[in-house]
C-alpha positions as CSV (number, residue, x, y, z in Angstrom):
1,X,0.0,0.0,0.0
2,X,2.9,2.3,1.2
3,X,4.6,2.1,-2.4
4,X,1.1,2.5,-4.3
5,X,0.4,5.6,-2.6
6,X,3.9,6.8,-2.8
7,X,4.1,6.0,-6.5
8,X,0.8,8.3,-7.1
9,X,2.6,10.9,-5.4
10,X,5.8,11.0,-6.9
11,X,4.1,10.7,-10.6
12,X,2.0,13.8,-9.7
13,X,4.8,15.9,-8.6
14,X,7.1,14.6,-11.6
15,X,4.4,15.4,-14.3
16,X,2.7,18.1,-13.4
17,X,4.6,20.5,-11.1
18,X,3.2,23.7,-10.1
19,X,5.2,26.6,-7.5
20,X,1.3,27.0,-5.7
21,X,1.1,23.2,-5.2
22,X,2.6,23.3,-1.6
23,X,0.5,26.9,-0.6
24,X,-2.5,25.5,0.5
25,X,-1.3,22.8,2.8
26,X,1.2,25.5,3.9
27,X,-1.3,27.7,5.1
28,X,-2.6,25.1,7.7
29,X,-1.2,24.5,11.2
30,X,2.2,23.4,11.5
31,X,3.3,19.8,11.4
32,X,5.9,17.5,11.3
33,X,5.3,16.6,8.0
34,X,3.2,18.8,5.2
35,X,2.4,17.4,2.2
36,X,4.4,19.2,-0.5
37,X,5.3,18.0,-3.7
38,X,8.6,16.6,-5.1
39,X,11.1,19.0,-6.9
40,X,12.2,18.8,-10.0
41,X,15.4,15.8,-10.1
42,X,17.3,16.9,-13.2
43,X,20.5,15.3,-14.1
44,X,23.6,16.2,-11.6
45,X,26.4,18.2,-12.8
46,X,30.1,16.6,-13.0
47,X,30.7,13.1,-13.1
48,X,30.4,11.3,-10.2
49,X,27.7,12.1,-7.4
50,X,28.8,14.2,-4.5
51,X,28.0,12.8,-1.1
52,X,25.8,17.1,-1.0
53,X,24.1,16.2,-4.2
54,X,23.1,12.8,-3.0
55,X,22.0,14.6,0.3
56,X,19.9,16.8,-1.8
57,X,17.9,14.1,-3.9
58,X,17.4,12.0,-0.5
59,X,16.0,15.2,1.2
60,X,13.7,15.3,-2.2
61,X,12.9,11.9,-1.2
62,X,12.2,11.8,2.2
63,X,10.0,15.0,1.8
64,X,7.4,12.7,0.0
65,X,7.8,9.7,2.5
66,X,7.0,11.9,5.4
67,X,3.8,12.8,3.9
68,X,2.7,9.2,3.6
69,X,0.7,8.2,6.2
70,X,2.9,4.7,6.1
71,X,5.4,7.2,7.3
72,X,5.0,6.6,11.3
73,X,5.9,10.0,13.2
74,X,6.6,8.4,16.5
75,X,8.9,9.8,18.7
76,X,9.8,6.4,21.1
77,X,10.6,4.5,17.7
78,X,12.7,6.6,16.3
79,X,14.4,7.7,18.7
80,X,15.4,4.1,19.4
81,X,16.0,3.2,16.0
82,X,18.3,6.2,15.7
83,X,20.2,5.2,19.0
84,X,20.6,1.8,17.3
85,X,21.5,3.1,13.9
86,X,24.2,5.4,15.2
87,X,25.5,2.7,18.2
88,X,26.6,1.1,14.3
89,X,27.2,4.3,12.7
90,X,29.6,5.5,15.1
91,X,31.9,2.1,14.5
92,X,31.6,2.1,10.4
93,X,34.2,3.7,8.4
94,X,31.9,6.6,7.1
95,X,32.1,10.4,7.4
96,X,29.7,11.8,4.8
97,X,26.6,11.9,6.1
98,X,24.1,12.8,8.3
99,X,22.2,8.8,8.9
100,X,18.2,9.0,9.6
101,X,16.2,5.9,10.8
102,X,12.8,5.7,10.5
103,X,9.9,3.1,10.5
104,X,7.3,2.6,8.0
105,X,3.6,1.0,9.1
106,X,4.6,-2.0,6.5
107,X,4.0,-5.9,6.9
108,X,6.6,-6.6,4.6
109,X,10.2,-7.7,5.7
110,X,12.4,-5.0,4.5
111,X,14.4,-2.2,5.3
112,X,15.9,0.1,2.4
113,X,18.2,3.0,2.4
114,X,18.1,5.8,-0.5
115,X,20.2,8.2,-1.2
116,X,21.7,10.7,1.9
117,X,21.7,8.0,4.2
118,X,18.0,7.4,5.2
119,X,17.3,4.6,6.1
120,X,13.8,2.8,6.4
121,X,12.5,0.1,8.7
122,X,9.5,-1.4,8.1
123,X,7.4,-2.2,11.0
124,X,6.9,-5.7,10.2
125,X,10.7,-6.4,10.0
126,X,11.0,-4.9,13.7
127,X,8.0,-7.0,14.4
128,X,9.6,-10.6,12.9
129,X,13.3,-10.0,14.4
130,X,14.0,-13.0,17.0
131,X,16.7,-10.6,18.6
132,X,17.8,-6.9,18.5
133,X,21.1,-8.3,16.7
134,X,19.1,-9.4,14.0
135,X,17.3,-5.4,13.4
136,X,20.8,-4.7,13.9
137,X,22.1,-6.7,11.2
138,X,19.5,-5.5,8.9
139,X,20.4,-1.8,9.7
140,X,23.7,-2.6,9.9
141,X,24.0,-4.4,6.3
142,X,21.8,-0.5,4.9
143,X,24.6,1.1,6.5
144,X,26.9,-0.4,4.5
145,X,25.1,0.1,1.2
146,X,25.6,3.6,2.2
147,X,29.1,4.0,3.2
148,X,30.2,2.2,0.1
149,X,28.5,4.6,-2.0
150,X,26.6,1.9,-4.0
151,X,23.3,3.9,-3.9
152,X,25.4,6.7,-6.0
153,X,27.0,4.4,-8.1
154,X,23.9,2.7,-9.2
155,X,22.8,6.7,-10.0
156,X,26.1,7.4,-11.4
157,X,26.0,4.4,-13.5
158,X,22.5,6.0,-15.1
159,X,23.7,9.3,-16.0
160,X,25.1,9.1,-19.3
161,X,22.0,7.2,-20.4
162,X,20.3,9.4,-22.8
163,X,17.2,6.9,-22.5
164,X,16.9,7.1,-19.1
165,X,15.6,10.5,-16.9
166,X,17.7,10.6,-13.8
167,X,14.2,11.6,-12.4
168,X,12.2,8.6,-13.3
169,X,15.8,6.1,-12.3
170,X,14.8,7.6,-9.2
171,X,11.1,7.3,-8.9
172,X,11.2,3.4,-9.8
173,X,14.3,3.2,-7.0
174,X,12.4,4.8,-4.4
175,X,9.2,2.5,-5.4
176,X,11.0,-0.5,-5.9
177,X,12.6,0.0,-2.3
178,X,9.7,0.8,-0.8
179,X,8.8,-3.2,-1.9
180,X,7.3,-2.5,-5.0
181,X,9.3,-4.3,-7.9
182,X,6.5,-4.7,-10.5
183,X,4.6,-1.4,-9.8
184,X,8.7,0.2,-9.8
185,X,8.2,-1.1,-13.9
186,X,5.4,0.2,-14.7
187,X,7.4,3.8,-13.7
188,X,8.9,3.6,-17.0
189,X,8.0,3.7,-20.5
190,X,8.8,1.6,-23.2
191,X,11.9,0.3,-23.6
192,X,13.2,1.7,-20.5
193,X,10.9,-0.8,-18.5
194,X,13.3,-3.5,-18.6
195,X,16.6,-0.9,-18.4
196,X,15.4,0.3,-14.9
197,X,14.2,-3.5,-13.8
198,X,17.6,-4.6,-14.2
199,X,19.1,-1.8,-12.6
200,X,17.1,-1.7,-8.9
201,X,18.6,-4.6,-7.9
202,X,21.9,-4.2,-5.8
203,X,24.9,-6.4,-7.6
204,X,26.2,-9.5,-5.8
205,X,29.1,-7.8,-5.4
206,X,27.4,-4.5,-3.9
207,X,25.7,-7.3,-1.3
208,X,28.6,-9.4,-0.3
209,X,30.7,-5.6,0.1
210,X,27.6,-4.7,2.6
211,X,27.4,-7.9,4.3
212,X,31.0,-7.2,5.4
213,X,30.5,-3.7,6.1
214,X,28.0,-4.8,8.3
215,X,29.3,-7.5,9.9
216,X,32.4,-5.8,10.9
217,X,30.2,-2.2,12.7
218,X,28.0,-5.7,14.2
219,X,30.7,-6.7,16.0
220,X,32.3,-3.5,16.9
221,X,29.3,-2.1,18.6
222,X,28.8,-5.4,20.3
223,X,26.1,-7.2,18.9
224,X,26.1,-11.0,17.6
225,X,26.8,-11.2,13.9
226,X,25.1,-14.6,13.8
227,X,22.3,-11.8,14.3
228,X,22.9,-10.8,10.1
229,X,23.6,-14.5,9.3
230,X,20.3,-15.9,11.1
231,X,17.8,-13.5,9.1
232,X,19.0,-13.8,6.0
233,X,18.9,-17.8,6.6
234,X,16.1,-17.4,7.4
235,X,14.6,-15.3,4.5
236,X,16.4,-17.8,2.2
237,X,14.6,-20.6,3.8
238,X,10.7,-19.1,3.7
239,X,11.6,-18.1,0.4
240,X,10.1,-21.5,-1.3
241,X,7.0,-20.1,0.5
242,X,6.4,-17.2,-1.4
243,X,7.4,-18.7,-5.3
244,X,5.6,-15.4,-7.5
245,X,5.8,-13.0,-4.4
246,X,9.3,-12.9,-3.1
247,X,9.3,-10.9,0.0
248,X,10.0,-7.0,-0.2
249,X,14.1,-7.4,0.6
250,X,14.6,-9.9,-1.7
251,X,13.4,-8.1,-4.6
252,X,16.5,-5.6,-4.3
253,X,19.0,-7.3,-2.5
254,X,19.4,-10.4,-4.1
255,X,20.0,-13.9,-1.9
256,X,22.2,-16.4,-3.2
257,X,23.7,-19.8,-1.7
258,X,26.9,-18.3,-2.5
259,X,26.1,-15.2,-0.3
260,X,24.9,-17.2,2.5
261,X,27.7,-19.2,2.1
262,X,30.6,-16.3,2.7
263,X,28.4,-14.6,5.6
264,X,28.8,-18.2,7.8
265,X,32.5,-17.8,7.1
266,X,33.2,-14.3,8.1
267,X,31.0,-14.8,11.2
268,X,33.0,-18.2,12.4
269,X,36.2,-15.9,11.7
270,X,34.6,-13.2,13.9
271,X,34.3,-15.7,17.1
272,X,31.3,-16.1,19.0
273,X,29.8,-13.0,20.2
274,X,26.7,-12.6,22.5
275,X,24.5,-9.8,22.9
276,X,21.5,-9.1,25.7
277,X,18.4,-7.7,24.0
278,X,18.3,-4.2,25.5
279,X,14.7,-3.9,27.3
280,X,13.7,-0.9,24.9
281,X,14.1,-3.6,21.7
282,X,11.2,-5.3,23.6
283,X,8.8,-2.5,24.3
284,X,8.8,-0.9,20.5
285,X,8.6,-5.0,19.1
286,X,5.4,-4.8,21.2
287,X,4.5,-0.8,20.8
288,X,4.9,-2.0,16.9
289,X,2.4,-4.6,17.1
290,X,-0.1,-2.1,18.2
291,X,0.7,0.6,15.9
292,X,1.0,-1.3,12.6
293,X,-2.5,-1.7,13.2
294,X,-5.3,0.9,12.0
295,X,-8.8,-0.2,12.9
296,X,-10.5,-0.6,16.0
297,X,-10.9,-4.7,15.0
298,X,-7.0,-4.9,14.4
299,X,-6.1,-3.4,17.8
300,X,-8.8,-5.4,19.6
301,X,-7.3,-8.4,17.8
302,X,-3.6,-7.3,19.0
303,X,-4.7,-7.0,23.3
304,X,-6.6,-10.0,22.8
305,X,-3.5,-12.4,21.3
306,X,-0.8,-9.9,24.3
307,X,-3.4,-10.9,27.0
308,X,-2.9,-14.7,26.4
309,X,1.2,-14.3,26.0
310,X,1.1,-12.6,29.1
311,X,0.5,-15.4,31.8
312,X,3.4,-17.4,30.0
313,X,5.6,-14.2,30.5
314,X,8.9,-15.7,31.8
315,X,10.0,-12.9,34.3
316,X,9.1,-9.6,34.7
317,X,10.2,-7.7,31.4
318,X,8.6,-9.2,29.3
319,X,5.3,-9.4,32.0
320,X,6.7,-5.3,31.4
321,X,6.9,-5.4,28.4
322,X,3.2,-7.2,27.5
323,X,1.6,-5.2,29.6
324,X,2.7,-1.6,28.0
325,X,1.7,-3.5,24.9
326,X,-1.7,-4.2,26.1
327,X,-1.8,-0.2,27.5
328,X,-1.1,1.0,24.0
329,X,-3.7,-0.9,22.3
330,X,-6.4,0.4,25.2
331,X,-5.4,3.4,24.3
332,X,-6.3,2.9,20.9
333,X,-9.4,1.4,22.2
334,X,-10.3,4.4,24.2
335,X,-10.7,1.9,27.2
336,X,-9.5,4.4,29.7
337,X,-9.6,2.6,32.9
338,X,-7.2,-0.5,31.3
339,X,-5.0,2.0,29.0
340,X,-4.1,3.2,33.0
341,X,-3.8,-0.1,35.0
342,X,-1.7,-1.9,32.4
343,X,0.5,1.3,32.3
344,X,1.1,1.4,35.8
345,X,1.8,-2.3,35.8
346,X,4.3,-1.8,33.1
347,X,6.1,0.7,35.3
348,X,6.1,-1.3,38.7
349,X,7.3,-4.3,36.3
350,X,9.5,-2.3,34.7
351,X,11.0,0.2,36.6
352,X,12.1,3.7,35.9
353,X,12.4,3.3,32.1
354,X,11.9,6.0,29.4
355,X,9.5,4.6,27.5
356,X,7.7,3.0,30.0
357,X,7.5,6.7,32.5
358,X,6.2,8.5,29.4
359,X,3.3,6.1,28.3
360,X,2.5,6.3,32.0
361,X,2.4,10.5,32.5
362,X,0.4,10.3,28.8
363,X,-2.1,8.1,30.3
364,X,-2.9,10.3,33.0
365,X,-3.0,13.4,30.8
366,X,-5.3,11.8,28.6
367,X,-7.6,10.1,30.7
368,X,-7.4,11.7,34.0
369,X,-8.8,14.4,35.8
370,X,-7.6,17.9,35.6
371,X,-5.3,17.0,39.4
372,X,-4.7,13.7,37.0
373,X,-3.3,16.1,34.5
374,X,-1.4,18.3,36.1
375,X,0.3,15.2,38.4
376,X,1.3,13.8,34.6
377,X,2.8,17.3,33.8
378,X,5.0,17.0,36.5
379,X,6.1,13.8,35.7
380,X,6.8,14.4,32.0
381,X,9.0,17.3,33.7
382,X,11.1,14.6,35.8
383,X,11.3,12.8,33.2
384,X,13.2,15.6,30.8
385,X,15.1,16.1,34.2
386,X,16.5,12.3,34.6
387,X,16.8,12.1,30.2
388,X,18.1,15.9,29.0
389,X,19.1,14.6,25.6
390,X,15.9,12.9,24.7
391,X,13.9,14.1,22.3
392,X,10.7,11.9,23.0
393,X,10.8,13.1,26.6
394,X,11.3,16.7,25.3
395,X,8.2,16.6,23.3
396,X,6.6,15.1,26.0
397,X,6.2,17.5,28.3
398,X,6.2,20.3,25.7
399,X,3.3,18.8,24.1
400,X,1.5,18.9,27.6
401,X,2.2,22.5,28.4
402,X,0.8,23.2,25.0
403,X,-2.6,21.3,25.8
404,X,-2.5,22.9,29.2
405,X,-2.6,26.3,27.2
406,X,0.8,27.2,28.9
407,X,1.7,28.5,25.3
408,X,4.7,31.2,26.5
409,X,6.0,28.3,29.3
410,X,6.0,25.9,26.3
411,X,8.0,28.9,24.3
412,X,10.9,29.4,27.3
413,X,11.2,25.9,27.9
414,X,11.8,24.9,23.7
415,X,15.0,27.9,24.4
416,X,16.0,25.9,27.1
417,X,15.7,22.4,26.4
418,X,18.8,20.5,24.9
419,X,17.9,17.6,23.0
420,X,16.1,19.3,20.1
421,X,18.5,21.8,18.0
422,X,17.3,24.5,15.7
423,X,18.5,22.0,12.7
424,X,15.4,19.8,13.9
425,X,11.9,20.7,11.8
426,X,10.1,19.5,15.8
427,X,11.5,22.3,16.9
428,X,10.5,24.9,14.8
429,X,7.0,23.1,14.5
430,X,6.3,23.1,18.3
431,X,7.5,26.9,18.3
432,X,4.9,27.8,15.2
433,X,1.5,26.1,17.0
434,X,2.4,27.9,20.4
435,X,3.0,32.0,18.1
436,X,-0.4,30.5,16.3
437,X,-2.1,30.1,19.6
438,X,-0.8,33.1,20.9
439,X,-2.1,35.4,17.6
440,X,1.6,36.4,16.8
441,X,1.3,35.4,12.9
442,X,4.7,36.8,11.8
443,X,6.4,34.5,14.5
444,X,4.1,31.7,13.6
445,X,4.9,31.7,9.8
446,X,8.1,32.7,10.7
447,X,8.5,29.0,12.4
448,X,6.7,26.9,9.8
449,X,9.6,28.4,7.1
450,X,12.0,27.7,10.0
451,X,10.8,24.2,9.6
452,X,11.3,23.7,6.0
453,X,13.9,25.2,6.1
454,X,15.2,22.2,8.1
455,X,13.5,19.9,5.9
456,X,15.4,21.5,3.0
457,X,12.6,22.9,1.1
458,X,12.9,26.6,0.3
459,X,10.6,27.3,-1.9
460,X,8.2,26.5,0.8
461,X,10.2,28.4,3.3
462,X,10.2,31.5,1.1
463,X,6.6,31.4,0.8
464,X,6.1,31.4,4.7
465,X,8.6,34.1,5.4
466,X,6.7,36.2,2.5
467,X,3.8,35.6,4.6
468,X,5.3,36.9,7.8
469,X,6.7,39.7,5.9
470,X,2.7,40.7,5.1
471,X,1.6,40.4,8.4
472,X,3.6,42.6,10.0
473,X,2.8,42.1,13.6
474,X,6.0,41.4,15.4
475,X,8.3,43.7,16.5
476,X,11.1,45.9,15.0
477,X,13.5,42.9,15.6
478,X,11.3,40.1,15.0
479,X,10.4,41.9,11.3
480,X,14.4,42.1,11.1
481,X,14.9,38.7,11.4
482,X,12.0,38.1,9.0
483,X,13.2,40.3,5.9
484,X,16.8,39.0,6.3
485,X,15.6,34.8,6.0
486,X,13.6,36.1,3.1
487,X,16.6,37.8,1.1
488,X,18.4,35.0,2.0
489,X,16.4,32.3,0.6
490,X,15.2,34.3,-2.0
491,X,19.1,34.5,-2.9
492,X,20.1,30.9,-2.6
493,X,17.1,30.2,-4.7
494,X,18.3,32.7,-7.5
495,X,21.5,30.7,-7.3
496,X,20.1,27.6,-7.9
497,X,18.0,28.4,-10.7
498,X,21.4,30.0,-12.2
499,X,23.1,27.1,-11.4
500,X,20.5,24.8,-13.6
501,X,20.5,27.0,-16.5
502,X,24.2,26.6,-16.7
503,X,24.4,22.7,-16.7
């Protein structure tokens, strides 16, 4: 579904782009992720692809995957799949660029990086792993597509092709990574049909070259490379299962005995290694379960099938773990009185975990009185306290003060707060729905171009700032600030369009 909807999308803003396409969705409240359309991908300049350019056609990317509703804006899970990402990251010989993890509501088994370095996980493939080495692996083996460049060459390789648009390469890579290898065809027209099909697929070399990226930043952050061996084993063996309808990751990374072979080699040459899940690896398998679910009968089906696990629960994390499970889908469920009992027996069984303390103080805000409310406040506050650098506990509590009205609190604590940097769209978001709530419309509109800004879009961020500039109702130095973002995007704009004209 995710790549049939994204496919729509991406053929729209390919065939029939307009500059007033993104105005109306900019004019609403600030979000995370506003539906604007794709830029124009015209062919790069030089001949190879700079790690900036490839930066730039991700960011092109990812703007169109965060307006897909598979796109799952959900602060616990990704902030856990970033601390997992860059736990490998930070051991992998690469320099060039800025990694982001993120899920995607998605049965399918399969994970896929394009180009920039972001990287998708697909809820199901959190769902299926039998250990947080074997996400790991997954991620681990992406990573390595990425550090050896093979995303760019595969672009590179495509540029000299007078029959095929670097614009449409990219529109079937995007699909057919997003799982999609027969709808990623149908992208192209004609005789390039079977040119792009035999180009989405990573070369056995390309594989094997991320299989020991991966396994090497596996074992250097301390995970269990058998983690990487056991999946793909285990994709290899279902695969009889599935005959017309290979699953999603085979499609682009192909599986071969040979493969399989090498990987068992390198990881009895690595030694045996063994790796404790961590406890949040448990909680988001189980917050997943919930979540990759979108009707009332899916989540009913999911607390049903946690609340016969749970009296088989070997000790008390995953009794922990179940139970926040089974608070998440009450939630869902509107069933107040459980969505709280299960989320206070998740904490008692649990202890003073992250996750665990902020599904609890949510609870209470939600559900609860206005004492209950004001008790959860304080709570999402200790819990910023005891976690500074967490994003999810930052947007906690500044969500709270927001629904509490405590618009200018919300303002002074964003200034203070140090997990969430003015590089960070969140931030510039939370700042634009306070200034709107507060009738300060320069400041708000200000903020939403602050945010796509961050995002990398500037057209859209040009817009916004001209609409701040019309307003006119901040003060001598807020209006300051206002006409110099304009000239300045206006100016790197200019530049770009030069640039173009010039290729």
């Amino acid at each position: 579904m995710f790549a049939k909807r994204l496919i729509c999308s991406l053929l729209c803003a390919q065939l029939a782009l307009s500059p007033t396409c993104g105005v109306w969705a900019a004019r609403e409240l600030a979000t995370e992720s506003l539906n604007l359309n794709l830029p124009s991908m015209g062919a790069v300049a030089g001949t190879e692809l700079s790690p900036a350019e490839e930066q730039v056609l991700g960011e092109q990317m990812m703007r169109q995957i965060r307006s897909d509703p598979s796109y799952l804006n959900d602060a616990e899970t990704l902030e856990y799949l970033n601390r997992l990402g860059y736990k490998l990251v930070s051991v992998t010989d690469t320099h060039t660029y800025n990694f982001f993890f993120y899920p995607l509501v998605d049965r399918s088994l399969n994970a896929f990086a394009i180009p920039g370095g972001f990287i998708a996980v697909h809820s199901g493939l959190i769902i299926a792993a039998q250990s947080e080495s074997e996400l790991a692996g997954v991620m681990a083996h992406e990573i390595g597509h990425v550090s050896q460049r093979h995303i760019a060459r595969m672009i590179d390789a495509q540029k000299g092709n007078a029959a095929l648009s670097l614009g449409s390469f990219l529109l079937a890579l995007l699909a057919a990574r997003a799982g999609s290898g027969q709808a990623a065809s149908a992208l192209a027209i004609g005789g390039q049909a079977a040119l792009i099909q035999n180009q989405l697929s990573y070369s056995r070399g390309a594989e094997r070259e991320a299989d020991r990226v991966g396994l090497t930043s596996l074992v250097r952050a301390g995970f269990d490379p058998k983690g990487m061996e056991n999946f793909f084993m285990r994709l290899q063996q279902n695969n009889r299962y599935y005959e017309a309808a290979a699953p999603a990751y085979l499609l682009t990374h192909p599986l071969t005995v040979e493969r399989i072979s090498d990987m068992e080699n390198r990881t009895r040459q690595l030694g045996v290694h063994t790796h404790n899940d961590s406890f949040d690896f448990k909680l988001i398998q189980q917050r997943m379960r919930v979540l990759q679910e979108t009707k009332h009968d899916g989540w009913l089906s999911v607390a049903k099938q946690i609340k016969l696990e749970l009296p088989d629960a070997k000790n008390n994390r995953q009794k922990a773990a179940l139970s926040y499970g089974l608070s998440i889908a009450y939630r869902k469920l509107n069933q107040k009185n459980d969505a709280i009992r299960y989320a206070n027996q998740a904490v008692s069984l649990g202890g003073n975990n992250a996750i665990l303390l902020k599904n609890q103080s949510e609870v209470l805000f939600m559900f609860g009185s206005a004492a209950d409310k004001n008790r959860a406040l304080q709570m999402a506050r200790t819990l910023v306290n005891n976690n500074p650098l967490s994003e999810m506990a930052v947007k906690l509590y500044a969500s709270e003060l927001y629904d509490l009205k405590k618009y200018q609190e919300t303002l002074k604590f964003m200034r203070t707060q140090q997990a969430m940097s003015q590089t960070n769209p969140s931030y510039h978001a939370i700042n634009a729905r306070c200034y709107k709530a507060l009738n300060q419309m320069s400041r708000h509109h200000m903020s939403v171009g602050d945010m796509y800004m961050a995002q990398g879009d500037k057209r859209a961020a040009e817009y916004q700032y001209n609409l701040a500039q019309q307003v006119n109702d901040g003060d001598y130095y807020t209006m300051s600030q206002v006409d110099g973002k304009l000239r300045s995007v206006r100016a790197d704009i200019l530049a770009e369009e030069k640039a173009k004209e010039n290729r």
